[in-house]
C-alpha positions in Angstrom: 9.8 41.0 7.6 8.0 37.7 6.3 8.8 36.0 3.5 5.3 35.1 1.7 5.4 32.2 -0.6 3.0 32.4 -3.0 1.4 29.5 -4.9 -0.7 28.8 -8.4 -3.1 26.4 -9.1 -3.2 24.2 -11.9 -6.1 21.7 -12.9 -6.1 19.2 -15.3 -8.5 16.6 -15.9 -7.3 12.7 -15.9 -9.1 9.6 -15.8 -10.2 8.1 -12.3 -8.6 5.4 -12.7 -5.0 7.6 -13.9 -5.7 9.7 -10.6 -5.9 6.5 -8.2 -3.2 4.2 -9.8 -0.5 7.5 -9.6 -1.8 8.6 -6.3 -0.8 4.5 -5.2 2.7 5.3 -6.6 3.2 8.5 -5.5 2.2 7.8 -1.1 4.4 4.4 -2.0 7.3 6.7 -2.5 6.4 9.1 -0.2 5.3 12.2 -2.0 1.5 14.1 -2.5 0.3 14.9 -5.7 1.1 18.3 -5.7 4.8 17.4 -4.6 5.1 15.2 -8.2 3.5 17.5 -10.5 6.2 20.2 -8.9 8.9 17.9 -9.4 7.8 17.1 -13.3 7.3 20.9 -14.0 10.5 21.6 -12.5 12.0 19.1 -14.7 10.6 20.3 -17.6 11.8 23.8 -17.0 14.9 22.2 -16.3 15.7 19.9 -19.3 13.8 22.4 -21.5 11.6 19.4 -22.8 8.8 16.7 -21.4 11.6 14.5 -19.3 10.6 10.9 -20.7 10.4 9.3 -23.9 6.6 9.8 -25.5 5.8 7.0 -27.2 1.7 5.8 -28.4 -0.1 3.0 -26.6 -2.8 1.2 -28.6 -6.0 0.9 -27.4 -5.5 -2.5 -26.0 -2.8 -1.6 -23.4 -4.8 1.6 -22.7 -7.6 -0.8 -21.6 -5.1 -2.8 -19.6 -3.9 -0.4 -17.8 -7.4 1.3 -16.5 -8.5 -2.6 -16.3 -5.8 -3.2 -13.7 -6.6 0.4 -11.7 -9.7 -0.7 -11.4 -9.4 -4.3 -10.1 -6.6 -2.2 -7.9 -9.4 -0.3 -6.5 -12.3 -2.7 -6.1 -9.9 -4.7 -3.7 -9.1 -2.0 -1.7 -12.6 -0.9 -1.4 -13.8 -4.8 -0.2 -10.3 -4.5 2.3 -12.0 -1.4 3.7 -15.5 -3.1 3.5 -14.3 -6.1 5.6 -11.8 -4.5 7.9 -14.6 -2.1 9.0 -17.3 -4.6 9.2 -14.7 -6.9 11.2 -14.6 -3.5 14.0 -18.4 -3.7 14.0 -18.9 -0.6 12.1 -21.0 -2.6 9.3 
């Protein structure tokens, strides 16, 4: 007999700029997405509560943040720009 392993999906709606900056954090450490969102809901199950302090931002360091994502972004998108033009694909 197989063992099935079943799955759910969950979808949640973040900022592009949230998506791409934890999507950088998460291949530097080595893990997907999905693999971190586990991990989180795991932990929540575990510790019976959200596992990290919750504290508010203002509205300036909210800016910051998506300000620096972006920037993030734009650089890696003129990296690709160049690195493909430089192969003669541009």
């Amino acid at each position: 007999m197989t063992a099935t392993t079943r799955s759910a999906t969950v979808q949640m709606r973040v900022t592009p700029a949230v998506k791409y900056a934890s999507e950088l954090v998460f291949h530097r450490i080595g893990m997907s997405m999905t693999e971190a969102m586990e991990l989180f809901l795991r932990r929540v199950i575990v510790d019976q509560r959200i596992p990290f302090e919750v504290v508010a931002l203002d509205q300036d360091v909210l800016a910051r943040i998506a300000d620096e994502a972006s920037a993030q972004k734009t650089a890696r998108k003129s990296q690709h720009r160049k690195a493909v033009q430089g192969k003669g694909g541009g």
